[in-house]
C-alpha positions, 0 to 999 in steps of 0.5 A: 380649859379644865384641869387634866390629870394624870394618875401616874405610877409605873408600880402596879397595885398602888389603887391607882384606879380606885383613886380615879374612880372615887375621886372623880365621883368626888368632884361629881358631888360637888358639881363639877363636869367630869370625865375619866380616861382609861388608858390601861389595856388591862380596862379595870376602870372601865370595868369599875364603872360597869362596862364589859372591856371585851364587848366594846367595839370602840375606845380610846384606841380607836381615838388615839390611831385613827382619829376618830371621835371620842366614844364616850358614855356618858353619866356614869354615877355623875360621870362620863368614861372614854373607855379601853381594852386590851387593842390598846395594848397594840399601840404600845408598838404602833405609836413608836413609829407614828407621826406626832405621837407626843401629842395624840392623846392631848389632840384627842382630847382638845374637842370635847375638854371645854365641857369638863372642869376635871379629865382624871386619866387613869396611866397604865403601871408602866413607863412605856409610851402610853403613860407618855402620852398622857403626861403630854396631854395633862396640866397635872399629875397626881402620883399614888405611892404605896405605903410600904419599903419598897415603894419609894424605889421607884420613885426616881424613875417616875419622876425623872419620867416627869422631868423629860415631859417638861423638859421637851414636850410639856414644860407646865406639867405640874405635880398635884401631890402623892396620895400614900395608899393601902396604910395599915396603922395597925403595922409599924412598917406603913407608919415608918414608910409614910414617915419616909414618903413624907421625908423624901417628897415633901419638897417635890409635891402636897402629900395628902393624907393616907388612904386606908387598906380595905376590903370595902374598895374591893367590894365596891369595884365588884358591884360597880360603885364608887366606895360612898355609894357602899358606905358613906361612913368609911374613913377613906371618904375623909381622905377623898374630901382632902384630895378633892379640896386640893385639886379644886384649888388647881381650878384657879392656876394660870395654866389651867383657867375654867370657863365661868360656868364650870358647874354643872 
């Protein structure tokens, strides 16, 4: 079985999809077999990793309503992608009334998570049933929180989000961290909002290292790229190296026990 996580934030803007994208080029570095889910209409992953949403015929849609195979592409900067568009926005409504909707995804994705030590799914910003879903199907969920004053608002929600899966359709669902994003140092105001994160979380999940602001994530989205293949010296990279320290240690959780040749 390999790790399946969740990138989980019902806010928008929290780099939520920049954090899949570079960590799962991370974990490709060092060898592991990764594969990225886009479950968000909107299709910014998939548009990270150089596909045009719109001039796809199949994706995780097609997948997840009508059963058919994955259509995955494969080894994209070390990395395959089950990718999305803007049909997924149909499911938001066409998986309230189907049958064994909890557990579509998690279905879909059964055939083929053999052959991956990491599924990173990127959740949409919302806690509609797409997100649902992807709780259900996963063994982890790593939450990205913005360093600023609102951002720990909606903390409660999320988190009660996360405590129906487990109560009802996921009971091992664990929490892998949150990730502070988008910190300014230079501002007195992100300083004191990751002190509050760190306040309130600490006890519910790690909390990593904060990932900094940067117009270098920007440009490398723009160019396709994961930020290490723009700048291999930016101080975000250390950050990553954290994060994907921790998550090889999920590797080795009861629920989650990798065949022996993991590596690629």
């Amino acid at each position: 079985m390999s790790v399946v996580i969740s990138l989980f934030n019902q806010s928008g803007g929290v780099a939520k999809t920049t954090l899949t994208m570079n960590l799962g080029y991370h974990l490709a570095q060092k060898d592991y077999r990764v594969l990225l889910v886009d479950l968000d209409p909107q299709g910014s992953l998939t548009a990270f990793m150089g596909l045009e949403p719109a001039d796809l015929d199949q994706t995780v849609y097609e997948a997840i309503m009508a059963g058919e195979s994955l259509p995955l592409h494969h080894a994209l900067h070390r990395m395959d992608l089950l990718p999305s568009n803007i049909n997924l926005s149909g499911a938001e409504l066409e998986l309230v009334v189907a049958d064994m909707r909890d557990t579509r995804l998690k279905v879909a994705l059964e055939p083929v998570q053999a052959d991956y030590d990491f599924i990173l799914i990127d959740c949409p910003p919302s806690l509609g049933i797409l997100s649902y879903i992807a709780l259900v199907a996963s063994t982890h969920v790593l939450i990205p929180i913005q360093t600023e004053y609102k951002a720990l608002k909606g903390t409660e929600l999320l988190l009660g989000t996360i405590g129906r899966v487990r109560k009802r359709a996921n009971p091992h669902l664990k929490i892998a961290g949150f990730v502070p994003t988008l910190y300014d140092s230079r501002t007195g105001q992100a300083a004191s909002s990751l002190h509050s994160i760190s306040d309130s979380l600490a006890s519910v999940g790690r909390i990593y290292s904060p990932v900094p602001r940067s117009v270098a994530f920007a440009d490398a989205s723009q160019q396709h790229l994961p930020l290490a293949c723009l700048n291999s010296k930016h101080p975000s990279l250390k950050v990553f190296d954290e994060i994907v320290f921790g998550l090889e240690s999920l590797l080795d959780s009861p629920i989650s026990t990798p065949s022996r040749s993991r590596k690629k």
